[in-house]
C-alpha positions as CSV (number, residue, x, y, z in Angstrom):
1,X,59.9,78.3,116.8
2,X,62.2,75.4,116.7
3,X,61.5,72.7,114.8
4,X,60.2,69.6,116.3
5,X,62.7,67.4,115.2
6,X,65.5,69.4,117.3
7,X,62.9,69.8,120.2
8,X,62.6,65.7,120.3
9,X,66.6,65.5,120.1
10,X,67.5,67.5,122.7
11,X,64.8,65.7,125.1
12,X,61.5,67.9,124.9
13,X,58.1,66.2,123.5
14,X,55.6,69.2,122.5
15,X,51.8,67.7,123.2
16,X,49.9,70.9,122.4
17,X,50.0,74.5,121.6
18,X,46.8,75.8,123.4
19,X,47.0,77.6,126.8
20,X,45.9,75.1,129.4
21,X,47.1,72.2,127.6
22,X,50.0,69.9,128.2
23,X,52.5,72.3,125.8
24,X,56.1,70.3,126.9
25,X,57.4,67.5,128.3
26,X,60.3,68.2,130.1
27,X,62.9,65.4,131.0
28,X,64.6,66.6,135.0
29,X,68.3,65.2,133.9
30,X,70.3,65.6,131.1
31,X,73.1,62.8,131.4
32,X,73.0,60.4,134.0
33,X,70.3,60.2,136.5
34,X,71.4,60.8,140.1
35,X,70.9,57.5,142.5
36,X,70.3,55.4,140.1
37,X,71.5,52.3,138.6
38,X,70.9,49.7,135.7
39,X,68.0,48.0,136.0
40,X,65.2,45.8,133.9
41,X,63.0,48.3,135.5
42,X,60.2,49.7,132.8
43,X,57.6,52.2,133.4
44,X,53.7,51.2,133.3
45,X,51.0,52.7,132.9
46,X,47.1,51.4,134.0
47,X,43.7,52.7,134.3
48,X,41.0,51.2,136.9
49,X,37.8,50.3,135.8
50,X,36.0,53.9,136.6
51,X,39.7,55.4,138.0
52,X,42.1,58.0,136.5
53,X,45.7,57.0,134.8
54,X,48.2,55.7,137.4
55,X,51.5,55.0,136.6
56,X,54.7,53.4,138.4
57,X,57.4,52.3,138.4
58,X,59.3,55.2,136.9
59,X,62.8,55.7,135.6
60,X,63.1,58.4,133.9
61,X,61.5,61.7,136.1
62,X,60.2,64.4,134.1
63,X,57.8,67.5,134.2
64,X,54.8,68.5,132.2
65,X,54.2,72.1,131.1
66,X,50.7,73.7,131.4
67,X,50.9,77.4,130.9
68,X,47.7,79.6,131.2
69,X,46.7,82.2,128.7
70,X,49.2,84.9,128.5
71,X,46.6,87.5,128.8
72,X,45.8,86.2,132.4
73,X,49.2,85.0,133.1
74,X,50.8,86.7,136.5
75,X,54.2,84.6,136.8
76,X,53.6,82.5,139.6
77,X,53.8,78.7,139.0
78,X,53.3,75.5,140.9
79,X,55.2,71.9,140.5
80,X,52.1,69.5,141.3
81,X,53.4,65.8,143.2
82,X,50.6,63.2,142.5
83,X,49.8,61.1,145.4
84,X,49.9,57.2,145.0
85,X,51.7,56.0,148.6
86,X,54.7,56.1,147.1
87,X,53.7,53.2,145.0
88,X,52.3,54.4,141.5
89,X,51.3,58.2,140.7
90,X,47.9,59.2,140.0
91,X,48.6,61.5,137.0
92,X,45.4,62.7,136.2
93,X,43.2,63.5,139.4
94,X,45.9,64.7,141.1
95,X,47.9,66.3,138.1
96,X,47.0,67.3,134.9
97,X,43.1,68.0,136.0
98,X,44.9,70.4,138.7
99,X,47.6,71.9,136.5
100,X,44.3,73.3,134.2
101,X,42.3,74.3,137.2
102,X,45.6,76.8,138.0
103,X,45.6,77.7,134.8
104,X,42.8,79.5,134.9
105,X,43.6,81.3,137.7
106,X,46.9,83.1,135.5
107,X,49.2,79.7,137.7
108,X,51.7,78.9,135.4
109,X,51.5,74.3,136.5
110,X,54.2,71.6,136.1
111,X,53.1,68.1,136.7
112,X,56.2,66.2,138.4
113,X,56.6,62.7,137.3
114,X,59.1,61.5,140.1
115,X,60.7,58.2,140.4
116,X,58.7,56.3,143.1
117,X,61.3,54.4,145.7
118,X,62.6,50.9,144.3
119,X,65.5,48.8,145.7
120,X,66.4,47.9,141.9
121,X,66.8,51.1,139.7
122,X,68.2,53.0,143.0
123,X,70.9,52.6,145.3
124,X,69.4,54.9,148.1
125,X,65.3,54.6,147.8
126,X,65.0,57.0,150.5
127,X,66.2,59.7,148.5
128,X,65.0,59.4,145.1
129,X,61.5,61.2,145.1
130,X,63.4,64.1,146.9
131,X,66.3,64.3,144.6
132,X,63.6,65.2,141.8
133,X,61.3,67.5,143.4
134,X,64.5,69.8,144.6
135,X,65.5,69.0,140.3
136,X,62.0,70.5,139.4
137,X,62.5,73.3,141.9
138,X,66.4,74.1,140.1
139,X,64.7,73.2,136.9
140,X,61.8,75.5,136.8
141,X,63.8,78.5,138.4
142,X,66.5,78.1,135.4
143,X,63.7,78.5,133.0
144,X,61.9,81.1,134.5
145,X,62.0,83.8,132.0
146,X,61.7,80.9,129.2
147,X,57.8,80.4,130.7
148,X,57.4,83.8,132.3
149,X,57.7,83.3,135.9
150,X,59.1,84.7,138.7
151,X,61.7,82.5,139.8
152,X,60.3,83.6,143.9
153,X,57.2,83.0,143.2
154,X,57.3,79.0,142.6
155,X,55.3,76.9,144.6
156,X,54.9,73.1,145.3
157,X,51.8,71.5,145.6
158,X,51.1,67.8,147.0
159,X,48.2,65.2,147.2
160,X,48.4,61.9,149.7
161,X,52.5,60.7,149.5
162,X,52.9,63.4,147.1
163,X,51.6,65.8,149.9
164,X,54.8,64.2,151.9
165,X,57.1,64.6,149.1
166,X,56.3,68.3,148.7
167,X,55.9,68.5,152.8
168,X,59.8,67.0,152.6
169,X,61.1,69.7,150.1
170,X,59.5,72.5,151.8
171,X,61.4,71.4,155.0
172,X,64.5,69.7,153.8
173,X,65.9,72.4,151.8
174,X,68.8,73.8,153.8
175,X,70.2,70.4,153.0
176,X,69.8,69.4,149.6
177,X,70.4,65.9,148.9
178,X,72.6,64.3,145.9
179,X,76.3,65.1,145.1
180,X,76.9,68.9,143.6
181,X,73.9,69.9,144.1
182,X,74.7,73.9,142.6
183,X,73.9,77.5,143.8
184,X,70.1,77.5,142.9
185,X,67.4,77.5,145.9
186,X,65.3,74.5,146.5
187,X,63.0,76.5,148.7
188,X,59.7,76.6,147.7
189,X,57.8,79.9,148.1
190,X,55.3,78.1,149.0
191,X,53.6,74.7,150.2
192,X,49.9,73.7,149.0
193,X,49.5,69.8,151.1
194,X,46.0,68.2,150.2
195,X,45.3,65.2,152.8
196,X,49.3,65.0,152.6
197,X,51.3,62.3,154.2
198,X,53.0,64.4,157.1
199,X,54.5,61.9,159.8
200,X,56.1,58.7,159.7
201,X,55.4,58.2,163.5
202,X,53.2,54.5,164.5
203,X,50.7,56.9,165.7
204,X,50.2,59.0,162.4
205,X,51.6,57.2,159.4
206,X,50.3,55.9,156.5
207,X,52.3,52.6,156.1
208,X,52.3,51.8,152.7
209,X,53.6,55.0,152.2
210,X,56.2,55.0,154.9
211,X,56.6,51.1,154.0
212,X,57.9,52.3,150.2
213,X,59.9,55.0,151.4
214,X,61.9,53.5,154.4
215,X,61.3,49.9,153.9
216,X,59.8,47.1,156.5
217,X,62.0,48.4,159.2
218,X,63.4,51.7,159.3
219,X,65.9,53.0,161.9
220,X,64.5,55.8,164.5
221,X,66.5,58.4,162.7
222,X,64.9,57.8,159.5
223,X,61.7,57.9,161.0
224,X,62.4,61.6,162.6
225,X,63.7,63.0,159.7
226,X,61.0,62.0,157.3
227,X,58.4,62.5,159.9
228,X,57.7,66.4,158.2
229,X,56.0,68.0,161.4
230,X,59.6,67.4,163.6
231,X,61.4,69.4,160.7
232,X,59.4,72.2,160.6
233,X,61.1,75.6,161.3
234,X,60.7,79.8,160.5
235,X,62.0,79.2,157.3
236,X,59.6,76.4,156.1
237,X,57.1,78.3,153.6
238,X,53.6,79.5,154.1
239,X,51.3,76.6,154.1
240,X,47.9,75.7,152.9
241,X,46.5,72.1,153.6
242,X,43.1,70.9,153.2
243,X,41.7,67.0,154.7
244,X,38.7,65.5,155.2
245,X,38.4,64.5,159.0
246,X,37.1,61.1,158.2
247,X,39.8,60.1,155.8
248,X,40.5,56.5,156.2
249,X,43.8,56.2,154.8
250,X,45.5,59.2,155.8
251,X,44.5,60.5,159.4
252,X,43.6,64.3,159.6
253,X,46.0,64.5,162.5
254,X,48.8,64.9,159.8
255,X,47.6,67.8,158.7
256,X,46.8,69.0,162.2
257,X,50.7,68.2,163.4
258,X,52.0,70.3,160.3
259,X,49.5,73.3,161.2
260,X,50.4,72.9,165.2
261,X,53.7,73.1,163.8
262,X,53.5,75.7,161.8
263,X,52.1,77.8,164.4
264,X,55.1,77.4,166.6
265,X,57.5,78.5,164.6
266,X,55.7,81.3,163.2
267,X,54.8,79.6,159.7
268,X,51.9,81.4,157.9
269,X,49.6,78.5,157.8
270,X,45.9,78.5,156.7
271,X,44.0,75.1,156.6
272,X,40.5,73.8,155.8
273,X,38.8,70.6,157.0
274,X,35.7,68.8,156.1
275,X,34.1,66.7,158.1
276,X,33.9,64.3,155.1
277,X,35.5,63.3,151.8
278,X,37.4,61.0,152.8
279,X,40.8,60.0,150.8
280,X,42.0,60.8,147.2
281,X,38.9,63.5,145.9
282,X,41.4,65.2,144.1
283,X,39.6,68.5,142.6
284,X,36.1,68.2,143.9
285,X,34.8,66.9,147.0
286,X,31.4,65.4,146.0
287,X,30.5,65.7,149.9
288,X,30.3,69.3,149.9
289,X,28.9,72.4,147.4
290,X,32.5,74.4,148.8
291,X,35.5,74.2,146.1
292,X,39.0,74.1,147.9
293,X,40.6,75.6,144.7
294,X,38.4,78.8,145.2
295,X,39.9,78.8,149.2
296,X,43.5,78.5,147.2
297,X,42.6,81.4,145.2
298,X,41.3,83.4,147.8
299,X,45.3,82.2,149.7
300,X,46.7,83.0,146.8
301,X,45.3,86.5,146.0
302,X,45.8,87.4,149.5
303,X,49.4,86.7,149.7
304,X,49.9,88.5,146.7
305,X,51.2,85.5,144.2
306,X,47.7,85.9,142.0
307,X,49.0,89.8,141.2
308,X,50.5,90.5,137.9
């Protein structure tokens, strides 16, 4: 093993050692960022009275490591995008406390800090959370055999916004963004979208969300091309989504429009509802006894990304 005081210079931060602990902190960029400029901008960090870690305002994107026990290990991995609108990222709920739970189904797990949209550290807001999920996606694939994945079998996973994000790189990919983007695929294998963020449309969109991304007025164009269930074709990835029907934040009918959508173009597409659970439950639904994460295994196993 290297020794930590060469990890720390060339940009990694080791946290733990243990299987299904944070192991690495992995910074997206070496050199300068894309879209981004010099800015007073600091990262924060805040915890609500009874809520999980949130944090905003990021500038420098990076991804954590959570690698399950390498006797249970089968090479598929998922880069998790925390929800938040577009405004903060809840790192916990809708991170790390997921990233374990794949663990122990042999899921190698990559938390994605991405930079959240902001007029002052970026000259093109609408691009920035994109430009670092398709990094993760390069990222990950170039270390494959470093965590002992298969570079096709890497998956994205998003909750709320960070279900949009993740909803954007699984059908954006033909076209990645950013100058020089390089030879490697930004194509997920596959798309897991938990009460995601899907359309921008008046009729569907959650407008904080849409608000941060596009700002007060976007243009119709913008609109259509971030609205995820227009952009949908035979190549977008097989797709799992879960909602709760009486989510007050984010309408179920933007998971039905990416599942309608799905099924014209021949997308493999499973999806489960509950009629309650509202917004944000992250792992555990407390309205129900059913786990989603054992549906996802069940997905998983049956599309063969659980076999060794």
């Amino acid at each position: 093993m290297k020794p930590l005081s060469f990890l720390r210079a060339v940009g990694f931060v080791l946290l733990a050692t243990s299987p299904g602990l944070a192991q690495q902190v992995i910074p997206l960029y070496t050199g300068t960022i894309p879209d981004s400029k010099p800015s007073a901008m600091q990262e924060t960090s805040l915890t609500p009275p009874g809520g999980s870690l949130r944090v905003s305002a990021v500038v420098q994107p990076n991804l954590t490591v959570f690698l399950p026990d390498p006797a249970t290990a089968n090479g598929t991995a998922v880069i998790i995008c925390p929800g938040g609108g577009y405004g903060f990222l809840a790192v916990d709920s809708e991170g790390s406390e997921v990233a374990k739970r794949l663990n122990l189904m042999g899921v190698a797990a990559f938390v994605l800090k991405y930079r959240l949209p902001n007029d002052l550290s970026q000259p093109d807001k609408t691009i920035a959370p994109l430009l670092d999920a398709q990094q993760a996606l390069r990222l990950v694939r170039q270390q494959a055999a470093q965590y002992h994945i298969n570079p096709e079998r890497i998956g994205l996973m998003g909750f709320s916004a960070g279900g949009h994000l993740a909803s954007t790189a699984g059908t954006h990919f033909a076209q990645p963004v950013g100058p020089s983007p390089g030879p490697v695929s930004v194509r997920p294998a596959f798309l897991v979208l938990l009460y995601p963020v899907i359309s921008f449309s008046d009729s569907l969109a959650h407008k904080g969300s849409r608000y941060n991304l596009l700002g007060k007025t976007p243009a119709a164009e913008q609109v259509r091309l971030y609205s995820n269930e227009l952009q949908v074709t035979a190549q977008t990835p097989p797709t799992f989504l879960v909602h709760a029907q009486n989510d007050e934040w984010v309408r179920v009918g933007n998971s039905l429009a990416f599942y309608q959508a799905c099924l014209r173009h021949g997308v493999p597409v499973e999806m489960h509802l509950y009629p309650k659970g509202s917004h944000g439950f992250g792992l555990n639904n407390k309205t129900t006894k059913d786990q989603w994460p054992d549906r996802l295994r069940n997905w998983l196993d049956a599309n063969g990304w659980l076999t060794k």
